[in-house]
C-alpha positions, 0 to 999 in steps of 0.5 A: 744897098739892095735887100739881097745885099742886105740878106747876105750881109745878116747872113754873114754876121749870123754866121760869124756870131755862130748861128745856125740857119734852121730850114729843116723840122726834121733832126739830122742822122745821129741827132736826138729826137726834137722835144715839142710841147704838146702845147706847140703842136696843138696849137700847128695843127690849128692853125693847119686846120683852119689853113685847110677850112680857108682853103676849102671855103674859098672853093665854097663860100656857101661853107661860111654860112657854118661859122656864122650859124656856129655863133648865133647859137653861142650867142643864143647860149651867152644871152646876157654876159656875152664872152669877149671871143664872142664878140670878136668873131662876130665883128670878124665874121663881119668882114671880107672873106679874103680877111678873114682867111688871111686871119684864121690861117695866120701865125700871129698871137691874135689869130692863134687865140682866136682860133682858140674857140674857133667857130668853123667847127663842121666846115670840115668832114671827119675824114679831113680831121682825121688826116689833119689830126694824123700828120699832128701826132704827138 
């Protein structure tokens, strides 16, 4: 069976079971409001913004020398007891660039904690934040 036979066939039974396909953030005409928690939508625009940081570092690699300044001075401020996040993103930063922008701009768990105490603060202008932040207003 083909994979398109396959999707049809899910389809199918989704709809039997009465699911409904969800395409759409917007609500329809006469819908209420969708409620988001706050928490959610901090966490899409992260991951919007570091989307747009690869984006940019891809077009610039010299902007992945930030990040990396970014962590010696943690690392100078956590001399002895070095927080776990510390050393994960040195070992990230260790990596390939095309890996690490497919890490920082990824939905999963890891990344969204990650991201978290992100190191690529500075690699975007205020203005860049800004949009960012006004396209991710609760």
């Amino acid at each position: 069976m083909s994979a398109a036979e396959r999707m049809r066939r899910l389809r199918a039974r989704r709809k039997k079971a009465g699911l409904k396909s969800v395409t759409r953030w917007l609500p329809s005409m006469g819908d209420p409001p969708p409620v988001y928690s706050v928490h959610r939508l901090f966490e899409a625009r992260s991951l919007a913004m570091h989307a747009l940081i690869a984006e940019k570092i891809t077009r610039d690699r010299h902007l992945l020398e930030i990040p990396q300044r970014n962590l010696e001075r943690w690392s100078r401020r956590f001399d002895q007891a070095r927080p776990r996040w510390l050393e994960e993103w040195s070992r990230v930063l260790r990596r390939p660039w095309h890996e690490i922008a497919g890490l920082i701009a990824e939905p999963s768990e890891r990344a969204a904690r990650l991201r978290q105490s992100s190191p690529f603060a500075g690699v975007l202008t205020p203005e860049e934040r800004q949009r960012v932040y006004e396209a991710f207003r609760p």
